[in-house]
Structure formats: structure tokens, C-alpha cells
Backbone bond lengths (Angstrom), bond angles and torsions (degrees), N, CA, C in turn:
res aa  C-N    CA-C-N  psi(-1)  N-CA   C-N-CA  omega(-1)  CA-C   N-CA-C  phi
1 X - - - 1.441 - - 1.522 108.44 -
2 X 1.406 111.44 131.35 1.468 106.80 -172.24 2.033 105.01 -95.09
3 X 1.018 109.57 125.91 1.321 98.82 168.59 1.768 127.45 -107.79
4 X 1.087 103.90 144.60 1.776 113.95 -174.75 1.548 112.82 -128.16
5 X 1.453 106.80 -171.56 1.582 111.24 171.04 1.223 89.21 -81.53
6 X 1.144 170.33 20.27 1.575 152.57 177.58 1.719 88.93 -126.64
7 X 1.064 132.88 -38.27 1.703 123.06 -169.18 1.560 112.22 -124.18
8 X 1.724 119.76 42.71 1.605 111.50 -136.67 1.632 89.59 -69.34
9 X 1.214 108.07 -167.85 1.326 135.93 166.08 1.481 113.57 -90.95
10 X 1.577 102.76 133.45 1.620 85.26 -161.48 1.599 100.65 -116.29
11 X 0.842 128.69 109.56 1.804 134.72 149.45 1.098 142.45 -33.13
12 X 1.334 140.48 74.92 1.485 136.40 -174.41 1.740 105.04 -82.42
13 X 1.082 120.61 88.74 1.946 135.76 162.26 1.416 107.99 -69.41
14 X 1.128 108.95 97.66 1.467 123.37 169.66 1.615 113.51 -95.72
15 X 1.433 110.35 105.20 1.329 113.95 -153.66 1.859 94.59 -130.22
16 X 1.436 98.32 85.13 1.487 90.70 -176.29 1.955 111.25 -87.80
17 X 1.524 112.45 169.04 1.763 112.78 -157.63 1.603 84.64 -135.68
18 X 1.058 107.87 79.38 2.112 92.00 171.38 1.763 91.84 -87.51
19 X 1.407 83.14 156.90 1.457 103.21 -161.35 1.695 119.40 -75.30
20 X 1.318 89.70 -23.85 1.646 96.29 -168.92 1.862 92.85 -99.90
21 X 1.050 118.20 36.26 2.027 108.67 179.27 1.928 79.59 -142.45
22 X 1.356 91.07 158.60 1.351 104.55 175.09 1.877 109.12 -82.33
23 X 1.204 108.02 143.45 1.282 136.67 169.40 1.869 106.77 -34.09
24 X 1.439 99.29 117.03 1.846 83.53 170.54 1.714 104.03 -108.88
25 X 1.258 115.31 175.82 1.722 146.10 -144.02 1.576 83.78 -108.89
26 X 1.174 116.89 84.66 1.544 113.57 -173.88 1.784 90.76 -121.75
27 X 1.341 128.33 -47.74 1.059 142.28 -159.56 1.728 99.82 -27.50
28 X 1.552 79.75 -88.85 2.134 90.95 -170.77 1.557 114.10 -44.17
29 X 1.674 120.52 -4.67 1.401 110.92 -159.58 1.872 86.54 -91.36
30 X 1.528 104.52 -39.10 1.539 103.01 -166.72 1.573 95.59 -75.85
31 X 0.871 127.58 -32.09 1.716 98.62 174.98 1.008 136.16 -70.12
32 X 1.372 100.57 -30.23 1.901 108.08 174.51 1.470 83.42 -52.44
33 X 1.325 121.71 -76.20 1.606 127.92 -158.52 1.980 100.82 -39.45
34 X 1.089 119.24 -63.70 0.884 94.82 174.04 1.770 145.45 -63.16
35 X 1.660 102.90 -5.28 1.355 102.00 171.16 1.174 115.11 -84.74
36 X 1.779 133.82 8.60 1.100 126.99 170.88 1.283 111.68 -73.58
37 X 1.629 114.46 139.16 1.158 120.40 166.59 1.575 124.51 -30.21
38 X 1.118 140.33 143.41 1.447 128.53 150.50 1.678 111.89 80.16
39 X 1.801 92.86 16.25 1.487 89.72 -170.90 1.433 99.25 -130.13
40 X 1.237 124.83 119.53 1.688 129.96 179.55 1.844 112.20 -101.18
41 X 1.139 115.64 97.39 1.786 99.51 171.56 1.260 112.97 -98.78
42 X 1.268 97.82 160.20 1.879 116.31 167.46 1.545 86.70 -116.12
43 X 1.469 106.57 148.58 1.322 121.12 172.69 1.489 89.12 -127.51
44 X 1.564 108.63 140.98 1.309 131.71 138.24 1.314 129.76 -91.81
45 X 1.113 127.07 127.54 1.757 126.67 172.43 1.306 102.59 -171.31
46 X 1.779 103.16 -167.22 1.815 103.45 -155.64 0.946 116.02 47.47
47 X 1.714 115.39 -154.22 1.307 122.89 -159.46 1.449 103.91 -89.36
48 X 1.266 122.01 15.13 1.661 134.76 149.44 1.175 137.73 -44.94
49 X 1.966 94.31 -33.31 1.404 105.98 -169.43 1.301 123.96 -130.57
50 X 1.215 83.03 81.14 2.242 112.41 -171.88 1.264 94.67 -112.10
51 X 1.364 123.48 175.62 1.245 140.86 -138.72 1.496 95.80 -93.09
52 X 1.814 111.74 -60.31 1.558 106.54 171.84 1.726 113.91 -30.42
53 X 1.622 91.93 -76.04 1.492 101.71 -171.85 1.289 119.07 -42.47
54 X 0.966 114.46 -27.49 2.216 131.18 -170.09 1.365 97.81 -74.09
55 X 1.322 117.53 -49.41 1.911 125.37 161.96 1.352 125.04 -36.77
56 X 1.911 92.45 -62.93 1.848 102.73 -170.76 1.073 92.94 -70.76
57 X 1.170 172.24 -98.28 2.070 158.34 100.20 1.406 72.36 96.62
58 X 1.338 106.81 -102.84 1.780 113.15 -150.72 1.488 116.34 -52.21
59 X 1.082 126.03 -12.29 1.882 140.23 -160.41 1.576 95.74 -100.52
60 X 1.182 113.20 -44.40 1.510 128.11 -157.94 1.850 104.98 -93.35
61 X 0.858 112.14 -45.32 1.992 106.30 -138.83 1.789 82.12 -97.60
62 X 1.321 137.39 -13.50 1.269 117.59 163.89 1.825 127.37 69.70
63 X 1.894 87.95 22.58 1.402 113.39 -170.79 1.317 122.14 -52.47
64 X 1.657 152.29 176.47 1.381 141.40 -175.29 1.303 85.97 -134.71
65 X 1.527 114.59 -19.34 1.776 99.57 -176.57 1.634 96.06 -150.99
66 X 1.264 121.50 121.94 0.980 131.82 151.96 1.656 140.49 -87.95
67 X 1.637 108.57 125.08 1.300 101.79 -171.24 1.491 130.13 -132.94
68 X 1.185 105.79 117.63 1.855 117.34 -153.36 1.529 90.82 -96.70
69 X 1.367 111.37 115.19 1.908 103.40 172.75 1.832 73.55 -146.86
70 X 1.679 96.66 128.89 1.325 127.70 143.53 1.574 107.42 153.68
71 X 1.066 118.11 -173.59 1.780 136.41 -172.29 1.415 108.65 -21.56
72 X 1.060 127.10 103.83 1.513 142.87 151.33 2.050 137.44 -86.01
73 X 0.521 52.55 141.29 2.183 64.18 -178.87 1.425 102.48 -109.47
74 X 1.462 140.36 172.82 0.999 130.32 173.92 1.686 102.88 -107.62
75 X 1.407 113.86 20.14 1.436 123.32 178.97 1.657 103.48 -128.08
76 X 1.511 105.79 29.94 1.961 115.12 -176.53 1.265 97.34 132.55
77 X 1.842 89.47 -175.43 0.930 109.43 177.59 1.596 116.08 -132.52
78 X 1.289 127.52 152.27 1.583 125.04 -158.12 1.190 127.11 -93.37
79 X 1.528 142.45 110.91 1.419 134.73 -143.75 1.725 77.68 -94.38
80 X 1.458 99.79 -152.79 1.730 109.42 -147.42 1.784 94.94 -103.22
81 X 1.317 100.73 -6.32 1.457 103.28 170.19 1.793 120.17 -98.62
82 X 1.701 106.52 -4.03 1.185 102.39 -176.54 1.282 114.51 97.58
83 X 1.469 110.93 -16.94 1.604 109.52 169.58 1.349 107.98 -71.04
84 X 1.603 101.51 158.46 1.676 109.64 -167.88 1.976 94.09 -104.02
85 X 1.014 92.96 152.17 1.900 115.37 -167.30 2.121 86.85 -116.39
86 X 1.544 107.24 133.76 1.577 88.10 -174.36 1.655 78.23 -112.62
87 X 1.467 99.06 143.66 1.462 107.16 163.29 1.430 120.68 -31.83
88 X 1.505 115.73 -31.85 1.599 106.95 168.85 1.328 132.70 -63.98
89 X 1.525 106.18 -44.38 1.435 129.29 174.14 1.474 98.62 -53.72
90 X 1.175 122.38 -82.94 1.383 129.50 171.56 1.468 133.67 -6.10
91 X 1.663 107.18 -42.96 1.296 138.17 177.19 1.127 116.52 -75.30
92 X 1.513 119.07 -49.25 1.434 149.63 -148.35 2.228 88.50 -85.43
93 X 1.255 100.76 -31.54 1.398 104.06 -167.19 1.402 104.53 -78.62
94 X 1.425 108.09 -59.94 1.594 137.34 159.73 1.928 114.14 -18.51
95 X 1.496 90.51 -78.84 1.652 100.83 161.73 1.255 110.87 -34.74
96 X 1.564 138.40 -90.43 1.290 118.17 -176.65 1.099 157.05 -60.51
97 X 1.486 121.16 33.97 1.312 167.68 146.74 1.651 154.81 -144.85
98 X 1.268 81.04 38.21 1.848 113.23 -154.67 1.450 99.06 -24.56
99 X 1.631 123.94 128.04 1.431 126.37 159.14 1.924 74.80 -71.85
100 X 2.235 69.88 -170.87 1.605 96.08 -166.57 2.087 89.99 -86.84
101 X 1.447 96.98 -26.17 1.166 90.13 -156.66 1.983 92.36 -137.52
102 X 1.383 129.16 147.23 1.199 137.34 131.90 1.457 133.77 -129.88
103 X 1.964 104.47 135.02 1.213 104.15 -158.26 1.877 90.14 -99.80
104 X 1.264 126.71 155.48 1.406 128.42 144.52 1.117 107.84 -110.98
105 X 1.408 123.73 142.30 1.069 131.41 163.52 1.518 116.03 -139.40
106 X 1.367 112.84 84.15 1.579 126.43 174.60 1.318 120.86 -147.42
107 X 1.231 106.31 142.07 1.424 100.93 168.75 1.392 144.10 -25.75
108 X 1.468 135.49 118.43 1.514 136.48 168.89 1.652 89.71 79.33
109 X 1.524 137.23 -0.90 1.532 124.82 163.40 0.821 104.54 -29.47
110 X 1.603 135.72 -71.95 1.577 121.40 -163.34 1.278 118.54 -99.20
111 X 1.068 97.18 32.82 2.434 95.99 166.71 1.370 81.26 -103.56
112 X 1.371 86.80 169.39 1.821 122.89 -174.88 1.345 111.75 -118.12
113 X 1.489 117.69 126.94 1.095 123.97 -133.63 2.163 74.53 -94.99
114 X 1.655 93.60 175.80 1.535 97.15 163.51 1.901 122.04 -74.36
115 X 0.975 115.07 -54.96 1.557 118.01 143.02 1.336 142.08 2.43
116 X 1.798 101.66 -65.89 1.366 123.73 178.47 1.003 118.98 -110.74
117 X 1.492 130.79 163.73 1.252 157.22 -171.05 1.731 117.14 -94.06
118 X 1.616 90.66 -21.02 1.375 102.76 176.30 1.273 109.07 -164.85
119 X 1.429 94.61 146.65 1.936 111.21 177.19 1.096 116.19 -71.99
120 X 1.996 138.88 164.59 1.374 141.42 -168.07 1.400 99.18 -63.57
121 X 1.335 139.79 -48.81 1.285 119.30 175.83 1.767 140.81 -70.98
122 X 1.353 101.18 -14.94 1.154 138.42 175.33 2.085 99.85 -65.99
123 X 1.392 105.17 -54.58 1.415 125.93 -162.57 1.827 94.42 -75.86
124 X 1.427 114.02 -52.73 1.580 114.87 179.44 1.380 86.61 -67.14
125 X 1.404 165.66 -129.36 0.952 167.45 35.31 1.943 96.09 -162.68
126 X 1.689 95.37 -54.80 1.412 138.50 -147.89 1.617 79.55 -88.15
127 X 1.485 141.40 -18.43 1.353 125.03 179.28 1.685 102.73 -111.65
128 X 1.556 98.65 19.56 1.702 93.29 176.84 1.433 140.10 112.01
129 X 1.818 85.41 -24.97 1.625 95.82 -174.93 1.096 110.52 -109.32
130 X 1.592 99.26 154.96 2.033 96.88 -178.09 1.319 107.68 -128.80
């Protein structure tokens, strides 16, 4: 698929802020990203980026690459309220509208929790998407 300013590539940045973890350095990374040519993002964050909203996000915005960077557990990952997202759920969402691509980028994503059999990237991976 060729992308341009008329057909860009579109980015869904899921950038959740729970209150009690320190703040991550996400800012300058999404703008560069967004000053690339042919590249359109939606960012999610703040109190934007709760589990509902993280859903209507994925159902809606019709992304080619999705990208989850912030606070992880090795049993999920943490929306902006501190609730944990389990690599399955995550997947399970993912699967029924497969971008081309999803990145995680959080802490303990790929350890394996005691629980599971497999870690959040392991679990997206395991429904197809890369």
C-alpha cells in the first residue's frame, strides 16, 4: 500500500498517564512521527485513555499501525486509570480489526506473567498480528 498526503498512513498512539507512575517522554517522539510525510496520528492519552475509550479508539480511527507505549506489569498493560489491559484482551481487540502493524512499548510487555503462559506480546503475536 503506497501512502501519501492524500492516502496517509494512519497511527493510533495509545499513550496511557496513570496517575500514581511517573510521566513518560513520549511527546517529541510523536511529533517527529507525525512530521513524517504520509503519516496522520491520533493520539490517545490522559483521561482519554481508559479501557472504554482504548476500544472506541480501536473500532473507530481505522489505524494501519497501532501504538501502545506506557506502564506495563508482566500480567498487562495499564490504561490511564491504572487498570490492567491483559495481553489477551488487548489481542482479542486487535484481532477484530487487524492494523498492519502493533507496536507495545512498556515495561515487563514481554515477560510472562506467573498466571500466564504468555506475555502481552507473545498474546498479540499468537492472534496474528505483528
Amino acid at each position: 500500500m503506497d501512502f501519501s498526503a492524500t492516502n496517509p498512513m494512519k497511527v493510533l498512539a495509545i499513550i496511557p498517564t496513570p496517575p500514581d507512575l511517573p510521566p513518560l517522554a513520549w511527546v517529541d517522539e510523536i511529533g517527529k512521527l507525525s512530521a513524517l510525510y504520509g503519516v496522520d496520528v491520533t493520539v490517545v492519552t490522559g483521561e482519554d485513555a481508559v479501557i472504554n475509550n482504548i476500544t472506541r479508539y480501536l473500532h473507530t480511527s481505522q489505524a494501519h499501525v497501532v501504538l501502545w507505549s506506557g506502564h506495563g506489569t508482566a500480567d498487562g498493560l495499564l490504561d490511564s486509570k491504572s487498570y490492567l489491559v491483559s495481553g489477551e484482551a488487548l489481542a482479542n481487540q486487535l484481532h477484530s480489526l487487524p492494523p498492519y502493524c502493533a507496536v507495545v512499548a512498556a515495561c515487563y510487555s514481554a515477560t510472562r506473567s506467573l498466571d500466564s503462559l504468555q506475555s502481552v506480546v507473545e498474546e498479540i503475536s499468537l492472534q496474528g498480528i505483528h
